[in-house]
PQR file of N, CA, C, O and H, with PARSE charges and radii, in Angstrom:
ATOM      1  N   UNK A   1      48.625  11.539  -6.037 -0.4000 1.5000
ATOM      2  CA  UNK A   1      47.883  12.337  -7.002 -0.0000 2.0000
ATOM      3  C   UNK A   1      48.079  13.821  -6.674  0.5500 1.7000
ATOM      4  O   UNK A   1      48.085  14.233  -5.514 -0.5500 1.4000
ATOM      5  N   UNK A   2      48.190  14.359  -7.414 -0.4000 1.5000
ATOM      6  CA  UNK A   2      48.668  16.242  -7.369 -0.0000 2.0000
ATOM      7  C   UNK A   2      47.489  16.651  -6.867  0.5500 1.7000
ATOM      8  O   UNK A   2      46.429  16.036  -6.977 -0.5500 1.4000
ATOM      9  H   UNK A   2      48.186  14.024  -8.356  0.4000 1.0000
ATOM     10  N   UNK A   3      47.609  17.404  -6.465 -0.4000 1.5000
ATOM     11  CA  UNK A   3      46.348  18.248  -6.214 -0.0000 2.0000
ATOM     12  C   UNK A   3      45.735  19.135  -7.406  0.5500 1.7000
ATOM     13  O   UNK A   3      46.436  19.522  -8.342 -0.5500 1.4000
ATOM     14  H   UNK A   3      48.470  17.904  -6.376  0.4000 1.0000
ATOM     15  N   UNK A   4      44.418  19.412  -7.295 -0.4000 1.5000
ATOM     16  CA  UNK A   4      43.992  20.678  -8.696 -0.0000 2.0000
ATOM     17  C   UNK A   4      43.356  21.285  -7.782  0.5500 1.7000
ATOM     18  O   UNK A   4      43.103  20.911  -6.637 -0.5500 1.4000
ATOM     19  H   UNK A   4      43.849  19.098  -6.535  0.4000 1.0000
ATOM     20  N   UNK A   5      43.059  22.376  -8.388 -0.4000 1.5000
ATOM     21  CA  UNK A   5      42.779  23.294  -8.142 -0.0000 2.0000
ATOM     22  C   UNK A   5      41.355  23.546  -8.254  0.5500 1.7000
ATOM     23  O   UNK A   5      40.763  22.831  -9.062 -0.5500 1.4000
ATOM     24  H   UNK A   5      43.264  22.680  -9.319  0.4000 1.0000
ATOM     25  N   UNK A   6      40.514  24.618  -7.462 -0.4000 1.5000
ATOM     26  CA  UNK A   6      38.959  24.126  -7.707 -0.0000 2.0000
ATOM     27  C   UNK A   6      38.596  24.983  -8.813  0.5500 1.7000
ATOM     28  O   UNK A   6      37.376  25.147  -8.808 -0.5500 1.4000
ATOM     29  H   UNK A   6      40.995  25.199  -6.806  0.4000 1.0000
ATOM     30  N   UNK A   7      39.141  25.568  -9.718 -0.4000 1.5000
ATOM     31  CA  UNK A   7      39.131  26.111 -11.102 -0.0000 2.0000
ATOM     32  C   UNK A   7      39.326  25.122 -12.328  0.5500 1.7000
ATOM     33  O   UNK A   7      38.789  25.143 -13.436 -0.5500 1.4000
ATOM     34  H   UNK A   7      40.132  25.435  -9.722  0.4000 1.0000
ATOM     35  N   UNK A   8      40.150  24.353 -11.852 -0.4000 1.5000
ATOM     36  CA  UNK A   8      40.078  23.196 -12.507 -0.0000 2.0000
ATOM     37  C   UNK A   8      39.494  21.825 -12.396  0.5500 1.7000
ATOM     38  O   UNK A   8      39.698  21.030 -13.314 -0.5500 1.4000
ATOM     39  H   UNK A   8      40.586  24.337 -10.953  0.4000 1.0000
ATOM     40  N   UNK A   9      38.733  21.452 -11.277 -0.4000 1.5000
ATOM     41  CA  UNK A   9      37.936  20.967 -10.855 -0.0000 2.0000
ATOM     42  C   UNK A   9      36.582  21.156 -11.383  0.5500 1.7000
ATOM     43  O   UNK A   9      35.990  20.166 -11.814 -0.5500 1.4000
ATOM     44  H   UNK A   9      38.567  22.097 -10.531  0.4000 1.0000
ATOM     45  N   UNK A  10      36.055  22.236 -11.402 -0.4000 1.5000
ATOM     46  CA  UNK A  10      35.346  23.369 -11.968 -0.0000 2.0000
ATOM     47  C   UNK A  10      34.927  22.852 -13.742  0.5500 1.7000
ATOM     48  O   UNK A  10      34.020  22.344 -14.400 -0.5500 1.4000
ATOM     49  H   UNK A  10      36.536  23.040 -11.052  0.4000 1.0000
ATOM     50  N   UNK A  11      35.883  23.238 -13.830 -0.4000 1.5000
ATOM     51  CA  UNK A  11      36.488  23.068 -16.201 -0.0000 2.0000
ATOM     52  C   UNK A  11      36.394  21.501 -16.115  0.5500 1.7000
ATOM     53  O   UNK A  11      35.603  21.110 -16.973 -0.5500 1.4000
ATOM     54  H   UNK A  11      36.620  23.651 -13.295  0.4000 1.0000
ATOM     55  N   UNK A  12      37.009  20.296 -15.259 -0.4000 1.5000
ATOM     56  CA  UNK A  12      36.719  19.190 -15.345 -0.0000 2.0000
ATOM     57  C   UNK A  12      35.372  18.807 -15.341  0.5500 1.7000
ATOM     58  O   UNK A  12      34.916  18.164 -16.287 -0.5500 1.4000
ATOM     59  H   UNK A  12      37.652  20.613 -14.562  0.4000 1.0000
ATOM     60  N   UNK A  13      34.596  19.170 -14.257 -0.4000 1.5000
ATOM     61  CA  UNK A  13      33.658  18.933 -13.978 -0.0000 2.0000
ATOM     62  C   UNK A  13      32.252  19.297 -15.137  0.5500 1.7000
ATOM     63  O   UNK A  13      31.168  18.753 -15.348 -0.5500 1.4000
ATOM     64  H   UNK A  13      34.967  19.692 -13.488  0.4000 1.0000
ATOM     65  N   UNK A  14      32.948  20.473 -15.686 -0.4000 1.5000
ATOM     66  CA  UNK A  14      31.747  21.401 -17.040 -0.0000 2.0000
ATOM     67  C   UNK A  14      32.342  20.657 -18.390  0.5500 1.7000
ATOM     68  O   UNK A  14      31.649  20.701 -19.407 -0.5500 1.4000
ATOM     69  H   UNK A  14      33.829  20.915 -15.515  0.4000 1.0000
ATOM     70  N   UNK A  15      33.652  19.953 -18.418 -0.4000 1.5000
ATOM     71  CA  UNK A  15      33.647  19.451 -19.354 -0.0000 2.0000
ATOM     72  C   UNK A  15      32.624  17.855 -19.280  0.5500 1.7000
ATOM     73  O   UNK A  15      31.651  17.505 -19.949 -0.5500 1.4000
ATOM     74  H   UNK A  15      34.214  19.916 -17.592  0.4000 1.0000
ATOM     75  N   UNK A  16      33.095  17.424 -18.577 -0.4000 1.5000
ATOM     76  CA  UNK A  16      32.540  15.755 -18.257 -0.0000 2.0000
ATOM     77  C   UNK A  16      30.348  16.171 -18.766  0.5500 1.7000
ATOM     78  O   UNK A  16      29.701  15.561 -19.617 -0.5500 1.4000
ATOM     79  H   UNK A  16      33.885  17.708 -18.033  0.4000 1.0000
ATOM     80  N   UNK A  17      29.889  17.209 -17.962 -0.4000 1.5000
ATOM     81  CA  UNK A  17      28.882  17.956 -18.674 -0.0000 2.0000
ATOM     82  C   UNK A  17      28.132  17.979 -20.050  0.5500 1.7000
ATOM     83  O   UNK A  17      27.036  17.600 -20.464 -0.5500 1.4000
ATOM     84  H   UNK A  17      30.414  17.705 -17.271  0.4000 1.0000
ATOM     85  N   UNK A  18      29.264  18.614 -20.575 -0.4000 1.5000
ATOM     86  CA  UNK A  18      29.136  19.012 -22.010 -0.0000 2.0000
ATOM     87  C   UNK A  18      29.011  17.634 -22.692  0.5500 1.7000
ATOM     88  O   UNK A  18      28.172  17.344 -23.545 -0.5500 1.4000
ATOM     89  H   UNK A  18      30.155  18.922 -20.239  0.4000 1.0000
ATOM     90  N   UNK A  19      30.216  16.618 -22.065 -0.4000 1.5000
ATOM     91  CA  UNK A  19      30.246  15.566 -23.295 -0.0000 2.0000
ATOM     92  C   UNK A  19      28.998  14.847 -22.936  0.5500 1.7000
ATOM     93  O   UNK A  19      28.326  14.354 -23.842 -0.5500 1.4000
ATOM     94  H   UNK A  19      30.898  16.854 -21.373  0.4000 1.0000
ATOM     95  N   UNK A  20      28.529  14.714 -21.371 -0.4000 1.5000
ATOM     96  CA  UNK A  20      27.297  13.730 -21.333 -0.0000 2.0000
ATOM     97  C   UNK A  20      26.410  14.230 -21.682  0.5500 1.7000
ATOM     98  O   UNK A  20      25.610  13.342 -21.974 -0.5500 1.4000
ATOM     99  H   UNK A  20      29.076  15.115 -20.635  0.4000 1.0000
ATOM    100  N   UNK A  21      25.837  15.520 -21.923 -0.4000 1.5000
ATOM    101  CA  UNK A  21      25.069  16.203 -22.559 -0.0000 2.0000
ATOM    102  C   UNK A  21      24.715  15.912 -24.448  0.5500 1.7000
ATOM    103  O   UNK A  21      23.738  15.847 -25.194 -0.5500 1.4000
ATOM    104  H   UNK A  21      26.487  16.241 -21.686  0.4000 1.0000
ATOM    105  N   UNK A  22      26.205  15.812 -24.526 -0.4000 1.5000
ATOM    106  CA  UNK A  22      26.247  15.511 -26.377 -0.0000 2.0000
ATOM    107  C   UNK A  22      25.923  14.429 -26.348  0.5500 1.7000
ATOM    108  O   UNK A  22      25.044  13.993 -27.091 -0.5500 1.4000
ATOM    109  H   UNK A  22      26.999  15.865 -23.920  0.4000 1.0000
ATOM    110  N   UNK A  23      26.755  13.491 -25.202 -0.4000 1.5000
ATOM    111  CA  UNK A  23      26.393  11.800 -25.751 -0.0000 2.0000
ATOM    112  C   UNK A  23      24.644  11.322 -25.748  0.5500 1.7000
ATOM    113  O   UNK A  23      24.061  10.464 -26.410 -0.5500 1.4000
ATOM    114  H   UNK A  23      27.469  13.845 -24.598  0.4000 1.0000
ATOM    115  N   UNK A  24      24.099  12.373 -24.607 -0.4000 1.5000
ATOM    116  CA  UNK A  24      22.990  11.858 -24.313 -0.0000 2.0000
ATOM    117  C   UNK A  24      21.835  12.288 -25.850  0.5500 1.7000
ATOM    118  O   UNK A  24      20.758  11.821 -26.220 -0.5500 1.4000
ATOM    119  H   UNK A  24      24.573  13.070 -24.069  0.4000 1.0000
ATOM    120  N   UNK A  25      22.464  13.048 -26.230 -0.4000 1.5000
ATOM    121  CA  UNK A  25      21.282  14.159 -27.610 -0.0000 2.0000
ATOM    122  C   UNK A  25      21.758  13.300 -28.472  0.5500 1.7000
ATOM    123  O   UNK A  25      20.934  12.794 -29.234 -0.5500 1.4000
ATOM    124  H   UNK A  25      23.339  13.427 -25.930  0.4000 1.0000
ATOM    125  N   UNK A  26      22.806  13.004 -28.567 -0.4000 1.5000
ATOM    126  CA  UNK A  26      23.538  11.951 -29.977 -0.0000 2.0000
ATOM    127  C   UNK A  26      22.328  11.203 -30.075  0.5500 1.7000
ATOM    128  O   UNK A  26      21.309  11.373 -30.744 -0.5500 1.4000
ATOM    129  H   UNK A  26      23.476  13.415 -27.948  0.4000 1.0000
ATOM    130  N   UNK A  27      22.878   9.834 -28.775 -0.4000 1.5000
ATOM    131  CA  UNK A  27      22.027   8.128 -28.755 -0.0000 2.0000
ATOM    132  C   UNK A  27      20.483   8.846 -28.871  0.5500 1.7000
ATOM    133  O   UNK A  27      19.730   7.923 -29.182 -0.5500 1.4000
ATOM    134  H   UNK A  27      23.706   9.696 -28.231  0.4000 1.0000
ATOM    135  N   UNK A  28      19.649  10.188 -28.743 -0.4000 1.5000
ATOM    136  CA  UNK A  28      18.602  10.340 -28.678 -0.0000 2.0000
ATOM    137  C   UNK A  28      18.114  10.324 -30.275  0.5500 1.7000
ATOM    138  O   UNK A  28      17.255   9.591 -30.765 -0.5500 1.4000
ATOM    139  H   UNK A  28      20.261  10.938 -28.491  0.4000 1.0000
ATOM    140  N   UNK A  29      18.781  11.177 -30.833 -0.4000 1.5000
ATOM    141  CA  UNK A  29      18.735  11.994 -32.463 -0.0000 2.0000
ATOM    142  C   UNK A  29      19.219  10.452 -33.496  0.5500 1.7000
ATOM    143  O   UNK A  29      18.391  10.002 -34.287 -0.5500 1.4000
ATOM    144  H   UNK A  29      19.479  11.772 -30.435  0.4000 1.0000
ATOM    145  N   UNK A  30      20.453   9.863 -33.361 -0.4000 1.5000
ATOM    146  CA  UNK A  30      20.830   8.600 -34.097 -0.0000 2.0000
ATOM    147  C   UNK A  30      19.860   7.898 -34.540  0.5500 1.7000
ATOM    148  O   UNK A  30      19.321   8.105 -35.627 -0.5500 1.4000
ATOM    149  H   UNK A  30      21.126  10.229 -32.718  0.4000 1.0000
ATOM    150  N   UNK A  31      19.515   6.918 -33.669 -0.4000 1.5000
ATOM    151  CA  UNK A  31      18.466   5.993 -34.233 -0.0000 2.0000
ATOM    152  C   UNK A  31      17.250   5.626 -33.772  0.5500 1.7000
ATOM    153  O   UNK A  31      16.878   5.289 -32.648 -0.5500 1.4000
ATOM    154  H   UNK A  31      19.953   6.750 -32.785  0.4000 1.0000
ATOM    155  N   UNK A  32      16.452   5.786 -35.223 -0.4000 1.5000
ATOM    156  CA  UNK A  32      15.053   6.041 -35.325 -0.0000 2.0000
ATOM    157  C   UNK A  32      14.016   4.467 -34.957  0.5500 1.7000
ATOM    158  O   UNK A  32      14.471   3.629 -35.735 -0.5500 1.4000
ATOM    159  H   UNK A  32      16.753   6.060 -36.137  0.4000 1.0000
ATOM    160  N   UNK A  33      13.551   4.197 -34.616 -0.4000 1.5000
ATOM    161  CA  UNK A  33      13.183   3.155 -34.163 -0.0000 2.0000
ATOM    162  C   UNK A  33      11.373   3.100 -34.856  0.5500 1.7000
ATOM    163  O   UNK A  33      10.310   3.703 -34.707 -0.5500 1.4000
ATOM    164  H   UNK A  33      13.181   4.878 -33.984  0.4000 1.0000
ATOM    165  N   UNK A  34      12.138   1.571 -35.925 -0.4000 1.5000
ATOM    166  CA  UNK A  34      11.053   1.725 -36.280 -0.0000 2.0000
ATOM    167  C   UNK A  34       9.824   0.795 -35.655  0.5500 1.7000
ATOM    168  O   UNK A  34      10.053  -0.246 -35.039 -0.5500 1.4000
ATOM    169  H   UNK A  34      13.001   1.082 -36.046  0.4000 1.0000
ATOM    170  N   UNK A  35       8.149   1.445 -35.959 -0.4000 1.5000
ATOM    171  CA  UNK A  35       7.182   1.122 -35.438 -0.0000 2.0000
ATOM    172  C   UNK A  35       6.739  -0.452 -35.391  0.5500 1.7000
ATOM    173  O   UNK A  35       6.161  -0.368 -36.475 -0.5500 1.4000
ATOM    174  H   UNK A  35       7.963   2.291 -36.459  0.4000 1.0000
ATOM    175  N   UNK A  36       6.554  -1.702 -35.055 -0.4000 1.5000
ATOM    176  CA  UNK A  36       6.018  -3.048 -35.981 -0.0000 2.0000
ATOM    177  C   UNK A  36       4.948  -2.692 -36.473  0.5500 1.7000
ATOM    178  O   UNK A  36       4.253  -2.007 -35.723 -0.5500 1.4000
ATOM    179  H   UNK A  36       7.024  -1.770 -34.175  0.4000 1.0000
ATOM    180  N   UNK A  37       4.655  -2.846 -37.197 -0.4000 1.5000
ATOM    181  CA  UNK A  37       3.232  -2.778 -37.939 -0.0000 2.0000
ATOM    182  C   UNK A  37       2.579  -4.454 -38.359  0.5500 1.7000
ATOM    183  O   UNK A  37       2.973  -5.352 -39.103 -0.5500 1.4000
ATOM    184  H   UNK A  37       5.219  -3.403 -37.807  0.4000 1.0000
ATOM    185  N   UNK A  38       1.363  -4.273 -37.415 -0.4000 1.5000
ATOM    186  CA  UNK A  38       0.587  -5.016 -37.211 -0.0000 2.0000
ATOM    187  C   UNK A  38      -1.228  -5.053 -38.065  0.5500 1.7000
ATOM    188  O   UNK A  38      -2.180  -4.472 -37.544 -0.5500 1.4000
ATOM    189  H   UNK A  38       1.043  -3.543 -36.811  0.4000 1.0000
ATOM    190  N   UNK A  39      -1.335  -5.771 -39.271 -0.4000 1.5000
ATOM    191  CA  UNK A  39      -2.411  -5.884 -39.669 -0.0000 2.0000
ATOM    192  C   UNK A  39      -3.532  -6.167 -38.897  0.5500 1.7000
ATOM    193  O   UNK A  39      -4.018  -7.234 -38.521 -0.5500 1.4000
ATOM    194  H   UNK A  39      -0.562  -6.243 -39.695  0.4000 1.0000
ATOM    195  N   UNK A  40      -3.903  -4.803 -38.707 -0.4000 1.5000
ATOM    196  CA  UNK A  40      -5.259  -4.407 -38.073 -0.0000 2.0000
ATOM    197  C   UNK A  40      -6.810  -4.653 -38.621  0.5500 1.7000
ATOM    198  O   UNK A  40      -7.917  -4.726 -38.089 -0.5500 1.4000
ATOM    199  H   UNK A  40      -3.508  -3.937 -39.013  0.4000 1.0000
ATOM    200  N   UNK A  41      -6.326  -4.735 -39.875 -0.4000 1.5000
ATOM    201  CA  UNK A  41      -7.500  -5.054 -40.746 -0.0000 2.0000
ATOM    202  C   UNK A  41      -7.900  -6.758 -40.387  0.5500 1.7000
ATOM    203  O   UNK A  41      -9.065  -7.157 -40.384 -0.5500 1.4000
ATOM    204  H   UNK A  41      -5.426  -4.676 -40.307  0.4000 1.0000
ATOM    205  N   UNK A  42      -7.164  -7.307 -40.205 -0.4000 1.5000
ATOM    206  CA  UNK A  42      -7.697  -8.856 -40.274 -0.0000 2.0000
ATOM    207  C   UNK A  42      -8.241  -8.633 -39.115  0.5500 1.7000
ATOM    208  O   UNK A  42      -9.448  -8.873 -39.144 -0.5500 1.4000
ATOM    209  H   UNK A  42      -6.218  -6.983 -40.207  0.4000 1.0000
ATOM    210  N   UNK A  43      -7.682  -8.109 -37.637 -0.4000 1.5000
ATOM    211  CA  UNK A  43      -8.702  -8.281 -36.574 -0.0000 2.0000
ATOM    212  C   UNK A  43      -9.879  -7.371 -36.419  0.5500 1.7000
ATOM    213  O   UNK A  43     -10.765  -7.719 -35.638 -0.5500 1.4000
ATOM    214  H   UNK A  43      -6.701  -7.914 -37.613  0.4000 1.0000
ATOM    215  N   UNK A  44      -9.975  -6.392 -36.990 -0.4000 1.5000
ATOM    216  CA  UNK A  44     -11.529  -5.944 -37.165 -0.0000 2.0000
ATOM    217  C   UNK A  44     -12.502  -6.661 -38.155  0.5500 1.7000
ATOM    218  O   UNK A  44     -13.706  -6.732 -37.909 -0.5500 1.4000
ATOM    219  H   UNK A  44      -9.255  -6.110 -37.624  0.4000 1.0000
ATOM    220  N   UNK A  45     -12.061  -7.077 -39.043 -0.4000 1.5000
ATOM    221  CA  UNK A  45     -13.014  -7.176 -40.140 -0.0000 2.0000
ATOM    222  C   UNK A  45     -13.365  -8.538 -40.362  0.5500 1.7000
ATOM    223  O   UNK A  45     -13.879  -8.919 -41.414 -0.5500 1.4000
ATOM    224  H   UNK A  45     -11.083  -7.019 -39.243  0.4000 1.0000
ATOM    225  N   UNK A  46     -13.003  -9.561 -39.037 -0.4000 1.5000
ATOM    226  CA  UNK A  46     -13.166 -10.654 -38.226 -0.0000 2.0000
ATOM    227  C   UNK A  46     -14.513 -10.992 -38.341  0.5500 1.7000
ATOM    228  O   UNK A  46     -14.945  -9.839 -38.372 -0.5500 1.4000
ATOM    229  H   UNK A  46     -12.585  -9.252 -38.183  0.4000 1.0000
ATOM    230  N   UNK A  47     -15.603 -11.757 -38.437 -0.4000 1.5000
ATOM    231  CA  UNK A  47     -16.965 -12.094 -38.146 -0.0000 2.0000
ATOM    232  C   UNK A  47     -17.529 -12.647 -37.148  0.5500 1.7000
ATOM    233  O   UNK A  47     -17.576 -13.847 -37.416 -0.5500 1.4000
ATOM    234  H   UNK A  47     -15.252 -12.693 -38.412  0.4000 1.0000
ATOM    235  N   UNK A  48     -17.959 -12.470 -36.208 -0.4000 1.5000
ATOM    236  CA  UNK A  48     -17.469 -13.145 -34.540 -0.0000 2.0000
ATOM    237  C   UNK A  48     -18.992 -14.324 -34.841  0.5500 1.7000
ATOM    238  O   UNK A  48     -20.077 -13.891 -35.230 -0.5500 1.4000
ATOM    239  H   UNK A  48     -17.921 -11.494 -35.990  0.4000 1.0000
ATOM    240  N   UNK A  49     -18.785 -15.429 -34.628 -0.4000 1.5000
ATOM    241  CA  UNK A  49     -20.259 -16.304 -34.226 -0.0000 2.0000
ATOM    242  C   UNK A  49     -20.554 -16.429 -32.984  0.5500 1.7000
ATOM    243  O   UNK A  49     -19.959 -17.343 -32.413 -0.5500 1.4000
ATOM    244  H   UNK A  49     -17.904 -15.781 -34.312  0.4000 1.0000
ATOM    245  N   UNK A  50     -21.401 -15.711 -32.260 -0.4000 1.5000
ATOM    246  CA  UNK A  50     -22.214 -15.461 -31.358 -0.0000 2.0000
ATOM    247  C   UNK A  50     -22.930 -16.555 -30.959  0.5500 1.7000
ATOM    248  O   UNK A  50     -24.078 -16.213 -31.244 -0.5500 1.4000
ATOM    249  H   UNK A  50     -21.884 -14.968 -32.724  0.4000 1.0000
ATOM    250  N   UNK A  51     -22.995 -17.614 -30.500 -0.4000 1.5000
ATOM    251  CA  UNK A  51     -23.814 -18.562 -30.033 -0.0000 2.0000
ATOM    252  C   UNK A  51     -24.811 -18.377 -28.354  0.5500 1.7000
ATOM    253  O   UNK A  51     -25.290 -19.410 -27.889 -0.5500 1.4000
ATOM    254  H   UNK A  51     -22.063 -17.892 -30.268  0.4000 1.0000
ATOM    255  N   UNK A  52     -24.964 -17.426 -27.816 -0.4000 1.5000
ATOM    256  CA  UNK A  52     -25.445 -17.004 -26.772 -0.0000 2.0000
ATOM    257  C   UNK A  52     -26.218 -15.744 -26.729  0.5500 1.7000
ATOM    258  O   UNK A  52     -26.689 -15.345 -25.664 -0.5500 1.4000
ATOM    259  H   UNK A  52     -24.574 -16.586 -28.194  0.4000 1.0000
TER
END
């Protein structure tokens, strides 16, 4: 393997950066995840029989 240089080591290193930086904001911003929605109304409005 050639040797590089630590200027280019450097630019390798700030590139590899940049892209995990984008990849990471991408997978963040992409997809929206939606909530389950769970009918709340049936378990409040429940009638409890109390025997005690």
């Amino acid at each position: 393997m050639p040797q590089m240089a630590p200027l280019l080591w450097f630019n390798l290193m700030l590139m590899f950066l940049v892209c995990f930086m984008l990849f990471i904001t991408m997978n963040y911003f992409m997809f929206k995840y939606s909530q389950i929605s769970t009918p709340k109304s049936d378990y409040m409005n429940e009638e409890k029989n109390w025997k005690w």
